[in-house]
N, CA, C and O atoms as a Tripos MOL2 file, in Angstrom:
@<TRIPOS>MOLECULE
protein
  288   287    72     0     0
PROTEIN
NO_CHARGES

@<TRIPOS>ATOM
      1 N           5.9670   17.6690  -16.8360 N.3       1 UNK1
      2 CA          5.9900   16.4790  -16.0140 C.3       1 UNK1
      3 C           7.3630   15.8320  -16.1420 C.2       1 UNK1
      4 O           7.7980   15.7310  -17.2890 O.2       1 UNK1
      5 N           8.0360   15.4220  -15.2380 N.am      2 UNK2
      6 CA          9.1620   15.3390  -15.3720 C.3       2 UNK2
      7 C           8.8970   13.3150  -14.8470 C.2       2 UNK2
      8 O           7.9870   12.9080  -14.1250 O.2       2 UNK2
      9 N          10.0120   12.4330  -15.5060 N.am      3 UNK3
     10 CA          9.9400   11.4090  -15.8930 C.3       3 UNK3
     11 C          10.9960   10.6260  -14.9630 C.2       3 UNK3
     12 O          12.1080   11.1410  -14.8480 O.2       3 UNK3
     13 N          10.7570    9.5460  -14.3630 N.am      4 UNK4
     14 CA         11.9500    8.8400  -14.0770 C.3       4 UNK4
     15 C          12.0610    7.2160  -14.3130 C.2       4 UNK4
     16 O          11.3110    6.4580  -13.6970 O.2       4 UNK4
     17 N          13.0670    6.7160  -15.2650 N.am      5 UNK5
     18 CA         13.1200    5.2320  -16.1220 C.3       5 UNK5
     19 C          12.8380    4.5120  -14.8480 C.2       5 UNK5
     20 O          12.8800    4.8890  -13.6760 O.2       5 UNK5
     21 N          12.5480    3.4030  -15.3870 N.am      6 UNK6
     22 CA         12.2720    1.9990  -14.1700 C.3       6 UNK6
     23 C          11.8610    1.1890  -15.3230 C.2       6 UNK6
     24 O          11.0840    1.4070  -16.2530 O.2       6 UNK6
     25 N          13.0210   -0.3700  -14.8160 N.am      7 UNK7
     26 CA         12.6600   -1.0850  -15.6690 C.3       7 UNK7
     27 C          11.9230   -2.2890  -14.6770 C.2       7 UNK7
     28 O          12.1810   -2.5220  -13.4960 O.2       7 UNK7
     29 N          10.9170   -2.9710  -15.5670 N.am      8 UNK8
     30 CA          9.9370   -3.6660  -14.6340 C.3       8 UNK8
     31 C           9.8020   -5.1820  -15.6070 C.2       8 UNK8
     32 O          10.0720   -5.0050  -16.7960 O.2       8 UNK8
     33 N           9.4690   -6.4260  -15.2680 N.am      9 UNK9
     34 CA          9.5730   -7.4770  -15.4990 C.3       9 UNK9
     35 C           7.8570   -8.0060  -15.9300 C.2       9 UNK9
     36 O           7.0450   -8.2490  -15.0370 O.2       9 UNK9
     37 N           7.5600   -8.1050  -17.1750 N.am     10 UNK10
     38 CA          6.4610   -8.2160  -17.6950 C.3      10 UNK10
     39 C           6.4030   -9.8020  -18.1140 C.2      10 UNK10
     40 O           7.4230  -10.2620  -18.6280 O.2      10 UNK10
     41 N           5.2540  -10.6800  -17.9220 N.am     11 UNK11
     42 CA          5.0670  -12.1220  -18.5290 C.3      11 UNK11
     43 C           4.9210  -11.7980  -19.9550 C.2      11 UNK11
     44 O           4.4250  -10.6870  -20.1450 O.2      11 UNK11
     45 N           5.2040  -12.4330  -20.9500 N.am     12 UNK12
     46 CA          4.7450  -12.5980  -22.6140 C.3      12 UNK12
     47 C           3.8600  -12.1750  -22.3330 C.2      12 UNK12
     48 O           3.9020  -10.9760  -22.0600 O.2      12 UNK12
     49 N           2.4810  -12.9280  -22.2280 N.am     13 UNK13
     50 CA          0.6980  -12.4930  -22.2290 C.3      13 UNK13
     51 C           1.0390  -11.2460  -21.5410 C.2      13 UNK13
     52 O           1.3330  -10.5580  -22.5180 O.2      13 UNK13
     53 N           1.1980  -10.5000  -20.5380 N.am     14 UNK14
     54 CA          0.9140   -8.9300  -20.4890 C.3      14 UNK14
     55 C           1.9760   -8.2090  -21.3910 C.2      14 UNK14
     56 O           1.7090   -7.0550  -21.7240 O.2      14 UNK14
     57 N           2.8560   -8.6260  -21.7140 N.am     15 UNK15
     58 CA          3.4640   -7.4690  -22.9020 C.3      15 UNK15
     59 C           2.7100   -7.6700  -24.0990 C.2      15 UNK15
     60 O           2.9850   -6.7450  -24.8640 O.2      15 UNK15
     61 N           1.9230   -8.4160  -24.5860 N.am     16 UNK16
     62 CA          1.0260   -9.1960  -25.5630 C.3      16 UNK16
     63 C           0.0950   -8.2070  -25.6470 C.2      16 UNK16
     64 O          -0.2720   -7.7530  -26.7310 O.2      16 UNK16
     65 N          -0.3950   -7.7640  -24.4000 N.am     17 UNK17
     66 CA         -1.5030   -6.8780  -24.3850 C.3      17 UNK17
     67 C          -1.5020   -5.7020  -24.3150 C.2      17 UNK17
     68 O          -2.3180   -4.8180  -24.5770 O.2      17 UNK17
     69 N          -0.3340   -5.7480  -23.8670 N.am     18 UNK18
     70 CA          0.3390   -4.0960  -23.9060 C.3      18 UNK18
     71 C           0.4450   -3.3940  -25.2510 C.2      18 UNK18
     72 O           0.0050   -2.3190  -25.6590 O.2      18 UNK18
     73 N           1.4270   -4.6920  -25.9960 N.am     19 UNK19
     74 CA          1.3970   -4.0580  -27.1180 C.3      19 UNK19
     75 C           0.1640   -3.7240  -28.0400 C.2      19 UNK19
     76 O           0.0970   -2.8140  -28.8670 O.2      19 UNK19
     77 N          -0.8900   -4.7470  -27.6890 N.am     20 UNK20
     78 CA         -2.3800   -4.6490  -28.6330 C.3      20 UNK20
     79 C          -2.6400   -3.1850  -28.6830 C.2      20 UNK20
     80 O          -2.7670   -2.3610  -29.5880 O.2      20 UNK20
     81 N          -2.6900   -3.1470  -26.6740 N.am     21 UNK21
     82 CA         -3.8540   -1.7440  -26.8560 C.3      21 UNK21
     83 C          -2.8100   -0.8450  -27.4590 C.2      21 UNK21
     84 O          -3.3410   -0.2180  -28.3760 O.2      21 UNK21
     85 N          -1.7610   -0.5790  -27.3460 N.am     22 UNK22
     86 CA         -0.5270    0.2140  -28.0370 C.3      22 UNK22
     87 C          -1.0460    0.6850  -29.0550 C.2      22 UNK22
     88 O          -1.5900    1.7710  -29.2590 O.2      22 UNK22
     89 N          -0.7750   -0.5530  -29.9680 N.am     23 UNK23
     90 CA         -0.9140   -0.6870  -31.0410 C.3      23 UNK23
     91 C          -2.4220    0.1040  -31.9550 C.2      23 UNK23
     92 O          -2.4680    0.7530  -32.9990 O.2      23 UNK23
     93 N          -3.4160   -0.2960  -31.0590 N.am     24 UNK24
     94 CA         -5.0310   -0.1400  -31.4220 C.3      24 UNK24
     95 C          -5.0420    1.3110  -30.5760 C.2      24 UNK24
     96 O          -6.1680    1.7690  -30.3820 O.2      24 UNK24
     97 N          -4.2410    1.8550  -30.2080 N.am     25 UNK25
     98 CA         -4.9790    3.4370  -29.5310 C.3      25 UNK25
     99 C          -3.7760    4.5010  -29.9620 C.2      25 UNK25
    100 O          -3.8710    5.7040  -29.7230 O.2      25 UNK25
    101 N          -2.5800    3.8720  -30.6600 N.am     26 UNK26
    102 CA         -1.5270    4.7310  -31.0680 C.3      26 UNK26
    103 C          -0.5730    4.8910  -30.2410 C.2      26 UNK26
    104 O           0.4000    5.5420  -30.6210 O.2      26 UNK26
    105 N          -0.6000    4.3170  -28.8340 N.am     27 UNK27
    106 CA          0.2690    5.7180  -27.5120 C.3      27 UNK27
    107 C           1.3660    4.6120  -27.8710 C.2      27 UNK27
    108 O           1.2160    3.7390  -28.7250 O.2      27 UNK27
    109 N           2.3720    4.7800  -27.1580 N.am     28 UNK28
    110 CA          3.5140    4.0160  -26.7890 C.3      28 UNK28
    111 C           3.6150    3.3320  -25.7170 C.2      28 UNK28
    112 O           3.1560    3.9480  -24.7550 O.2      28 UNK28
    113 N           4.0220    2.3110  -25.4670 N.am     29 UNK29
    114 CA          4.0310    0.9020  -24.7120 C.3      29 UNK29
    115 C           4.2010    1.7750  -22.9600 C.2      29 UNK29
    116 O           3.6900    1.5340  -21.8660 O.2      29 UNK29
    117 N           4.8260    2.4520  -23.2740 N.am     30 UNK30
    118 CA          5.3280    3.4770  -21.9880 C.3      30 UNK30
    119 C           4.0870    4.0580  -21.4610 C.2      30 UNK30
    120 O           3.8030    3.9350  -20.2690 O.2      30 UNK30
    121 N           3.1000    4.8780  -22.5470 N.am     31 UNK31
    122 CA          2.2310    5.4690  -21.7750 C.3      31 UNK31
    123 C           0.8920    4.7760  -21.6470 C.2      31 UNK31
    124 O          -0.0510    5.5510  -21.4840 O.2      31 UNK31
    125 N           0.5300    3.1700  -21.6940 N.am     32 UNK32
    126 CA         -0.2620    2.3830  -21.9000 C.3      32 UNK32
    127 C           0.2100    2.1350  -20.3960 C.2      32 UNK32
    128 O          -0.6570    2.2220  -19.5270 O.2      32 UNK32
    129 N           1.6330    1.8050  -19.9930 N.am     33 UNK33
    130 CA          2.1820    1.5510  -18.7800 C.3      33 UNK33
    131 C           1.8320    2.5620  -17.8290 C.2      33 UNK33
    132 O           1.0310    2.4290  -16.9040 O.2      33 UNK33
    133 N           2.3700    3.3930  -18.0700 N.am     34 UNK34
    134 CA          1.6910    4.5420  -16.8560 C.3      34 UNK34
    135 C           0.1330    5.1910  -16.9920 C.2      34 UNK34
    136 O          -0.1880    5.9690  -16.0930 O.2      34 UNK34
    137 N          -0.6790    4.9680  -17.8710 N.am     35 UNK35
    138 CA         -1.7040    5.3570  -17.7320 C.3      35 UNK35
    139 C          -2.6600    4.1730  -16.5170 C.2      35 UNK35
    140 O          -3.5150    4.3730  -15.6550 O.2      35 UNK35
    141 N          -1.9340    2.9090  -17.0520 N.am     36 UNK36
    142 CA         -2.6980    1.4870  -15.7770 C.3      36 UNK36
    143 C          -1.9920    2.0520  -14.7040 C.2      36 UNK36
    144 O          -2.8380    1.8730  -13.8290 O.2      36 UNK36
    145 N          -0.9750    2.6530  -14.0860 N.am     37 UNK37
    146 CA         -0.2800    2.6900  -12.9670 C.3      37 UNK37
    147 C          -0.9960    3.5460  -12.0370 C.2      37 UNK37
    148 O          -1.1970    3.4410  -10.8270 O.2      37 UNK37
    149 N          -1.4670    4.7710  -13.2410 N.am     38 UNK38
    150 CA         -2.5130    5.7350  -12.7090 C.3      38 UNK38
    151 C          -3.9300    5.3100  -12.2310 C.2      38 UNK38
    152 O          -4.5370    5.6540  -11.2170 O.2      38 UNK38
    153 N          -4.3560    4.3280  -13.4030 N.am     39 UNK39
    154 CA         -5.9970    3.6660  -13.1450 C.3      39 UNK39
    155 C          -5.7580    2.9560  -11.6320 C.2      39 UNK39
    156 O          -6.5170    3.0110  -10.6650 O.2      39 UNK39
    157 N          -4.4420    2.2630  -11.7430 N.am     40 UNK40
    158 CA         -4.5230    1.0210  -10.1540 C.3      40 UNK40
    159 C          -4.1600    2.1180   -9.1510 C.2      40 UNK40
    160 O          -4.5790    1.8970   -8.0140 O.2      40 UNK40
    161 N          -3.4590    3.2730   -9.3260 N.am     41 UNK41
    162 CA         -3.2270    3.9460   -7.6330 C.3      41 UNK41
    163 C          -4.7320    4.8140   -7.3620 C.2      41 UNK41
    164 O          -5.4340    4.8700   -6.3520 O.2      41 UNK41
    165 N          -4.8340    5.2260   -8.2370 N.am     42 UNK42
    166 CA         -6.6720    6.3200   -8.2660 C.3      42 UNK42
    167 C          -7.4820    5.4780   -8.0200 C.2      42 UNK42
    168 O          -8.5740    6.0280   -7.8820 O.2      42 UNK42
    169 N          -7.5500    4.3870   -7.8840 N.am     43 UNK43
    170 CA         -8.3890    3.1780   -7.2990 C.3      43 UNK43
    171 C          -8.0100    3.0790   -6.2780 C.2      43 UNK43
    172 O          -7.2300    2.1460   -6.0900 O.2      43 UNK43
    173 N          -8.3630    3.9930   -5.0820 N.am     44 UNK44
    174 CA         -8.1960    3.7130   -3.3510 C.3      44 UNK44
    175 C          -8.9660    3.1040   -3.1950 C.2      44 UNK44
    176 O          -9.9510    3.2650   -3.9160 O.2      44 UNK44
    177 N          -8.9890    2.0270   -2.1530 N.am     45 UNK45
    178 CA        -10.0670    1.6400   -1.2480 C.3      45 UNK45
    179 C         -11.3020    2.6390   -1.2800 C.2      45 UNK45
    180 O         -11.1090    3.8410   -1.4670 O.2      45 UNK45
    181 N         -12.5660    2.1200   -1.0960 N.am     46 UNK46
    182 CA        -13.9210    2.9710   -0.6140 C.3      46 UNK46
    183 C         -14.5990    2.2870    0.3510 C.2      46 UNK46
    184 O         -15.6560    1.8200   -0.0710 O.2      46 UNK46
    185 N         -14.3370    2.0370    1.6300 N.am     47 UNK47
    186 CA        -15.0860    1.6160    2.4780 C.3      47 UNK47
    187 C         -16.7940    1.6040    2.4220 C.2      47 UNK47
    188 O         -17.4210    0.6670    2.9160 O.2      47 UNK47
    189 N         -17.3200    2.5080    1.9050 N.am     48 UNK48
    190 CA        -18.7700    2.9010    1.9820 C.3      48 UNK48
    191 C         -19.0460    2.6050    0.5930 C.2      48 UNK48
    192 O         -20.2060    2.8700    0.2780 O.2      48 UNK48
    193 N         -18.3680    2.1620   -0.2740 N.am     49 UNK49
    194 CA        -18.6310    1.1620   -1.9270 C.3      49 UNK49
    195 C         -18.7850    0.0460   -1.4310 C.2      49 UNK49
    196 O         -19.9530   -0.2820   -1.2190 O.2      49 UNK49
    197 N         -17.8240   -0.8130   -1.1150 N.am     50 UNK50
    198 CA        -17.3740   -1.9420   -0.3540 C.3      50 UNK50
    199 C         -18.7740   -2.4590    0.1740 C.2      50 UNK50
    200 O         -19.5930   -3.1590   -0.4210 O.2      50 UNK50
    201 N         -18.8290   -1.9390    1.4230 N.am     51 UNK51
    202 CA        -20.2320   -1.9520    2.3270 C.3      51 UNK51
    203 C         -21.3050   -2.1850    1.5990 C.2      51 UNK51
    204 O         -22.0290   -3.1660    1.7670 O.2      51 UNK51
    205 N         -21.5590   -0.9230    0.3750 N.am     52 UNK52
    206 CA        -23.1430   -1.1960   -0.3750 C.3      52 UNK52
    207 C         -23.1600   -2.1370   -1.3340 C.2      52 UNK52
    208 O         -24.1910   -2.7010   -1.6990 O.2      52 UNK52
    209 N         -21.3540   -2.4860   -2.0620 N.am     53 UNK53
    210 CA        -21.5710   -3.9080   -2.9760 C.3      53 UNK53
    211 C         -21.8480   -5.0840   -2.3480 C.2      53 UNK53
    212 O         -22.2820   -6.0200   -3.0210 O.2      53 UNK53
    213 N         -21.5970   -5.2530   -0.6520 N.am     54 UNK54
    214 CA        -21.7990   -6.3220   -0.4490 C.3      54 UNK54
    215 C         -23.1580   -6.6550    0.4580 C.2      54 UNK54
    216 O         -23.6220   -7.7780    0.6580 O.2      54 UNK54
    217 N         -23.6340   -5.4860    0.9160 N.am     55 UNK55
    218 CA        -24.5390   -5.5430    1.5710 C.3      55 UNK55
    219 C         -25.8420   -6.3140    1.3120 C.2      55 UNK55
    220 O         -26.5400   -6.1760    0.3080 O.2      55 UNK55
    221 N         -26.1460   -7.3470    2.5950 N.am     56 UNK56
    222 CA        -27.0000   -8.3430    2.0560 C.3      56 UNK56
    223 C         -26.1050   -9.5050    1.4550 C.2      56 UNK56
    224 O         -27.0260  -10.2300    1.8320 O.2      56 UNK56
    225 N         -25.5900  -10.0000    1.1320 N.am     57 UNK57
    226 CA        -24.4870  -10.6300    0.2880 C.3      57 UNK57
    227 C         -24.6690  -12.3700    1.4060 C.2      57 UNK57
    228 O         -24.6870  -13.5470    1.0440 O.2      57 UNK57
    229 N         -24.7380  -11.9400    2.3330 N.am     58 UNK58
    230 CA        -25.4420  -13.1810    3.0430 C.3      58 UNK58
    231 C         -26.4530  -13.2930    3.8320 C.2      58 UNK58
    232 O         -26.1110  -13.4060    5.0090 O.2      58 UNK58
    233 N         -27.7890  -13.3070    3.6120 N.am     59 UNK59
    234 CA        -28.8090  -13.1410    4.0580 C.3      59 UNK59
    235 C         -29.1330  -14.3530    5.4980 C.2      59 UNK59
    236 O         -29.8610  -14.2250    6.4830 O.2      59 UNK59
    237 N         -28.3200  -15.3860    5.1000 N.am     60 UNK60
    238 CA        -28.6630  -16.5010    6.1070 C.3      60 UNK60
    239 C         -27.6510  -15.9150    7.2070 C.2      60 UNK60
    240 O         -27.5350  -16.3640    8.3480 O.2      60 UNK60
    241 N         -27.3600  -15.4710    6.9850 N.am     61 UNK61
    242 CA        -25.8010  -15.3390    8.5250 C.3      61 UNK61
    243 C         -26.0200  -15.4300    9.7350 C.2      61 UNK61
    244 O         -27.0300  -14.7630    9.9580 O.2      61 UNK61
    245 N         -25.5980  -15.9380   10.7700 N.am     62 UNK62
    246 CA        -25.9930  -16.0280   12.0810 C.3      62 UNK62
    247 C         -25.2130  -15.1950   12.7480 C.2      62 UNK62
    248 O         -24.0190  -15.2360   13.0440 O.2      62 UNK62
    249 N         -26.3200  -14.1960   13.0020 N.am     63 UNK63
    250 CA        -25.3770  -12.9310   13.9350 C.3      63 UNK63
    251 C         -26.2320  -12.9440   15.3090 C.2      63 UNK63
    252 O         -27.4520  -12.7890   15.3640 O.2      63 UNK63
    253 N         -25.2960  -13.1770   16.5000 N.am     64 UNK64
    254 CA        -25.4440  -12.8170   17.7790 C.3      64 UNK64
    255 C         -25.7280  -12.0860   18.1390 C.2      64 UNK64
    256 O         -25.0480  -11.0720   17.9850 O.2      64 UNK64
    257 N         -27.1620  -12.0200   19.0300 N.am     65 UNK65
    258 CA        -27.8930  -10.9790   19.1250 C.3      65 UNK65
    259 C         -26.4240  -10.0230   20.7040 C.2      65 UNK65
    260 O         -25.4520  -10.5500   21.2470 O.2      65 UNK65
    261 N         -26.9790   -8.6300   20.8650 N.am     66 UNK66
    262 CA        -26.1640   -7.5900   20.7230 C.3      66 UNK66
    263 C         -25.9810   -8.0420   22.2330 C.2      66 UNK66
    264 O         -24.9740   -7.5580   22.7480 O.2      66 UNK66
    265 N         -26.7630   -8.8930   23.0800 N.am     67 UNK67
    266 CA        -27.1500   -8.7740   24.5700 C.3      67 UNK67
    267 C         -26.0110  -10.1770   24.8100 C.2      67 UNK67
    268 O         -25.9750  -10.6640   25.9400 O.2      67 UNK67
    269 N         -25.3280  -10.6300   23.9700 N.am     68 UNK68
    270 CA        -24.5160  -11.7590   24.3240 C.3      68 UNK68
    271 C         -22.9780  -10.8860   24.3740 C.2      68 UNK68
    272 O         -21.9950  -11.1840   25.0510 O.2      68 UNK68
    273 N         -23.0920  -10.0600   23.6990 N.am     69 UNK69
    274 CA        -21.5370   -9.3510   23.4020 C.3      69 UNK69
    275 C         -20.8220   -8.9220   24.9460 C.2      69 UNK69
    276 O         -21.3360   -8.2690   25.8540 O.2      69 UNK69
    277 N         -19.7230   -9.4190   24.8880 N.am     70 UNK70
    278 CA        -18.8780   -8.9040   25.8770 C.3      70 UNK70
    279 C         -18.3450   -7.4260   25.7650 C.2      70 UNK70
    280 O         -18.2120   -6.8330   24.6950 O.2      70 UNK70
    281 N         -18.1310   -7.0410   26.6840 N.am     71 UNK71
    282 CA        -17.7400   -5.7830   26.8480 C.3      71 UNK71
    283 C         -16.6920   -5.6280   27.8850 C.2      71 UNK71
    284 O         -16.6760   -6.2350   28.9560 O.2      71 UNK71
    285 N         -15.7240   -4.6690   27.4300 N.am     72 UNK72
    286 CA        -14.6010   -5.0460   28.0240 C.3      72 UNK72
    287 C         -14.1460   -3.6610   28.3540 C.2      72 UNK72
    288 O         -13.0830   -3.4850   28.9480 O.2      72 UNK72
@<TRIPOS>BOND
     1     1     2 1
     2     2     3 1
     3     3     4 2
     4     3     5 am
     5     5     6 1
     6     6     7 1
     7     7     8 2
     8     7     9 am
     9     9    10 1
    10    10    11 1
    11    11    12 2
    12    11    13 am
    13    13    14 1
    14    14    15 1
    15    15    16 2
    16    15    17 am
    17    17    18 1
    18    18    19 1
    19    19    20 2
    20    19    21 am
    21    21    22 1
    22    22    23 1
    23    23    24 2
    24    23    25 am
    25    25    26 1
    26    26    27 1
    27    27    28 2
    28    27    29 am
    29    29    30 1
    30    30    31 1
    31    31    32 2
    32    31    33 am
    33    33    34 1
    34    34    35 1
    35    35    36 2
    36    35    37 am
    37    37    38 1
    38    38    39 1
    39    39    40 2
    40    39    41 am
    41    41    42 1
    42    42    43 1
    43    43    44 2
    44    43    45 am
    45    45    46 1
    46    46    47 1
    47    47    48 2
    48    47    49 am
    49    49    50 1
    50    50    51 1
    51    51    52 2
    52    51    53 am
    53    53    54 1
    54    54    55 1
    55    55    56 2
    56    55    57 am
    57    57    58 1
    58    58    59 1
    59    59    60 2
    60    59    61 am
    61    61    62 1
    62    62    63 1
    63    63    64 2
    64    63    65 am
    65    65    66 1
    66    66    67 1
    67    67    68 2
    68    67    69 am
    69    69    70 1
    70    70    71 1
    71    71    72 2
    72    71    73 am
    73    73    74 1
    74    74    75 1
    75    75    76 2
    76    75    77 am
    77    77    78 1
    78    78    79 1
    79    79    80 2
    80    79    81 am
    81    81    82 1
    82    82    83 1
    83    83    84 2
    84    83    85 am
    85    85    86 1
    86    86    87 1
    87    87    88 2
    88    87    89 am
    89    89    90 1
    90    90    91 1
    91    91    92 2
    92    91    93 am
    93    93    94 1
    94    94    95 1
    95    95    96 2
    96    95    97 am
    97    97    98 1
    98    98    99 1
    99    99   100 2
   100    99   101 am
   101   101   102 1
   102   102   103 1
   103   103   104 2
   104   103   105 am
   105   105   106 1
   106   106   107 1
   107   107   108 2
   108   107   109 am
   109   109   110 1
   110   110   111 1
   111   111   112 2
   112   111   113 am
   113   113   114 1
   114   114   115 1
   115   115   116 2
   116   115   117 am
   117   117   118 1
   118   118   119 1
   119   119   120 2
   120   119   121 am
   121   121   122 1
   122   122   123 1
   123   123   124 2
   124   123   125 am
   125   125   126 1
   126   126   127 1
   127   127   128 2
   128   127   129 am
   129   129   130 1
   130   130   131 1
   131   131   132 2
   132   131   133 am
   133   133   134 1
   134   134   135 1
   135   135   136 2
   136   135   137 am
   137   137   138 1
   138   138   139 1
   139   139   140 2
   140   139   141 am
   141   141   142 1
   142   142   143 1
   143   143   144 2
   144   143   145 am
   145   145   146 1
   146   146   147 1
   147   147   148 2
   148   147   149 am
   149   149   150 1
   150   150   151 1
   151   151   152 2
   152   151   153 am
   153   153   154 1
   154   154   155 1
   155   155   156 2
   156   155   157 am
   157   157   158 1
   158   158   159 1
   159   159   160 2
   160   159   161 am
   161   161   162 1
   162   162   163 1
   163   163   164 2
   164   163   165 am
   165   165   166 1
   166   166   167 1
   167   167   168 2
   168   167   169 am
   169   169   170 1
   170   170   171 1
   171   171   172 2
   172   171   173 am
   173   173   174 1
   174   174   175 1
   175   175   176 2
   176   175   177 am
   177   177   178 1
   178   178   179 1
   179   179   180 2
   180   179   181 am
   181   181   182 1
   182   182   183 1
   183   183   184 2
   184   183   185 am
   185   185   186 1
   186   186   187 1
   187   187   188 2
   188   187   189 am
   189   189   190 1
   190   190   191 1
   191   191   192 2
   192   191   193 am
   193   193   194 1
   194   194   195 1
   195   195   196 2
   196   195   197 am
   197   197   198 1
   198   198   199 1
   199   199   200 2
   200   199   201 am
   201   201   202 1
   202   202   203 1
   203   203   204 2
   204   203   205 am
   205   205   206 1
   206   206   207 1
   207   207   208 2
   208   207   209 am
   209   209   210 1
   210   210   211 1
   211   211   212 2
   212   211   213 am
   213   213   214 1
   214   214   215 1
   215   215   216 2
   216   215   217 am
   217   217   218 1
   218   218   219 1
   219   219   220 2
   220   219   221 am
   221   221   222 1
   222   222   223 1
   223   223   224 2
   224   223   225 am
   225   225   226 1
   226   226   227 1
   227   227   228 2
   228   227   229 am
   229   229   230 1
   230   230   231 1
   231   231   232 2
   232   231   233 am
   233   233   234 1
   234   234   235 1
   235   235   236 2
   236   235   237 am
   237   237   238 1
   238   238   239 1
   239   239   240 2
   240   239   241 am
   241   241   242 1
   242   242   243 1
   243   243   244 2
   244   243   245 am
   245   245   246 1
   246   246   247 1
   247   247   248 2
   248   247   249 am
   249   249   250 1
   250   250   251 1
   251   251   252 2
   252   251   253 am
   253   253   254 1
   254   254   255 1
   255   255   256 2
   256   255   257 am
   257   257   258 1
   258   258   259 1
   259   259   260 2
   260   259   261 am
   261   261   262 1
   262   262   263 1
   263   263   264 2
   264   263   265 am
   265   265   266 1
   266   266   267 1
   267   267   268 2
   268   267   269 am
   269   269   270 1
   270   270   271 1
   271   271   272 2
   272   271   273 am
   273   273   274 1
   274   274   275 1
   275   275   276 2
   276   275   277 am
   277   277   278 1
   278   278   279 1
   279   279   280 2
   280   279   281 am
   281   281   282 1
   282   282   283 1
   283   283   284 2
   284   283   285 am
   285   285   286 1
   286   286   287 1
   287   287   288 2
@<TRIPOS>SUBSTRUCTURE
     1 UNK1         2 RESIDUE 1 A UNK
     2 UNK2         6 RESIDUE 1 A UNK
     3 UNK3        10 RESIDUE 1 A UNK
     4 UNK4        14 RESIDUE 1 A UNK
     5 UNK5        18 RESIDUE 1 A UNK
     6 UNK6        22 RESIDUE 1 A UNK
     7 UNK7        26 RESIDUE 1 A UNK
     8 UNK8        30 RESIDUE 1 A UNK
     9 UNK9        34 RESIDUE 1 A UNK
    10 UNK10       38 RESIDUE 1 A UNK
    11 UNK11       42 RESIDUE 1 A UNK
    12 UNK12       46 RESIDUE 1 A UNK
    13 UNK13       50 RESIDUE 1 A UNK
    14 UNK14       54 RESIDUE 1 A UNK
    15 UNK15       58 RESIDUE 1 A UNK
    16 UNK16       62 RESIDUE 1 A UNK
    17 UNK17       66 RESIDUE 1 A UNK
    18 UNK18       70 RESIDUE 1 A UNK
    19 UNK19       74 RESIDUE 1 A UNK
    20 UNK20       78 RESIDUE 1 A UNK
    21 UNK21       82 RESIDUE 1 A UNK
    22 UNK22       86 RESIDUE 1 A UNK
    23 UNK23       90 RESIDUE 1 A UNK
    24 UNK24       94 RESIDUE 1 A UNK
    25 UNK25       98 RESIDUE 1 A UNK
    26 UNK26      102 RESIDUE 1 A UNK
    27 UNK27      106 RESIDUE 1 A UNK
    28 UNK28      110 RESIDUE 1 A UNK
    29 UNK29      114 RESIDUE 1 A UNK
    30 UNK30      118 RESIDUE 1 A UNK
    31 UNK31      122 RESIDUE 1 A UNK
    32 UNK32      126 RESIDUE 1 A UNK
    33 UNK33      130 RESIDUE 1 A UNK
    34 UNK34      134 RESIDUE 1 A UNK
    35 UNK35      138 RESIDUE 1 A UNK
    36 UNK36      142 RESIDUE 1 A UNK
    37 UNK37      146 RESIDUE 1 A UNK
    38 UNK38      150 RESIDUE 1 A UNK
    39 UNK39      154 RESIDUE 1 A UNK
    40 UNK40      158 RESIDUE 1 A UNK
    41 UNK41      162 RESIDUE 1 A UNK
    42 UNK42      166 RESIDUE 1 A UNK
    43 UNK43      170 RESIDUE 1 A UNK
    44 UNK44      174 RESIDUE 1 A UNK
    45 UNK45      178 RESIDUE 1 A UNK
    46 UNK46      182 RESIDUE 1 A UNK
    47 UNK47      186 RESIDUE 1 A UNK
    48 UNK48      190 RESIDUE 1 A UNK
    49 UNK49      194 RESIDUE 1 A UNK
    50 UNK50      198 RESIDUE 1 A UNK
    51 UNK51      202 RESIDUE 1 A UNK
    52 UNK52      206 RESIDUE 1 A UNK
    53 UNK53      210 RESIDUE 1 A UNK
    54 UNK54      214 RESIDUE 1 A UNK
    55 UNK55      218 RESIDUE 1 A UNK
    56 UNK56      222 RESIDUE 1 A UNK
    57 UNK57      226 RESIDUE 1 A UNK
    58 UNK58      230 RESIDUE 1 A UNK
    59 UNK59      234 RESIDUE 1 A UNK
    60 UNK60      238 RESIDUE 1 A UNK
    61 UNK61      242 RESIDUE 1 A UNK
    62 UNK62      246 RESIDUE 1 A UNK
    63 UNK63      250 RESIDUE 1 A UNK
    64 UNK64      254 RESIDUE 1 A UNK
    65 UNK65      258 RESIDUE 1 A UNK
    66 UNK66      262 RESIDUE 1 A UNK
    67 UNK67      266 RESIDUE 1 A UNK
    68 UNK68      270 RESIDUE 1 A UNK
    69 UNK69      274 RESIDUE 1 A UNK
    70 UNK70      278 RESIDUE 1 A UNK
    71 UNK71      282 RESIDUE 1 A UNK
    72 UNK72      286 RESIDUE 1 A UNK
């Protein structure tokens, strides 16, 4: 796997935590960094997750029945 530097601008409290889990799992601050980079891009959107977490989510809603809809 071939590597390329980038330096990136961290608040205290997230280098704080960086270093914890570091610290508590052994890896280096680097691969604590790219292992979240991996967790947040492998986290695509799921439209059909989305849909079933929210489904129902407002039971009162006032939806217009289908015979008012314009059509264009």
């Amino acid at each position: 796997m071939s590597s390329t530097r980038t330096q990136i601008y961290l608040t205290d409290e997230q280098r704080r935590r960086i270093d914890r889990v570091a610290a508590a799992t052994g890896m280096t601050m680097a691969e604590v960094v790219r292992r979240a980079v991996d967790d947040y891009l492998d986290d695509e959107p799921d439209p059909e997750r989305a849909l079933a977490a929210t489904f129902g989510s407002a039971p009162d809603a006032d939806v217009p029945d289908r015979s008012t809809w314009q059509r264009g």
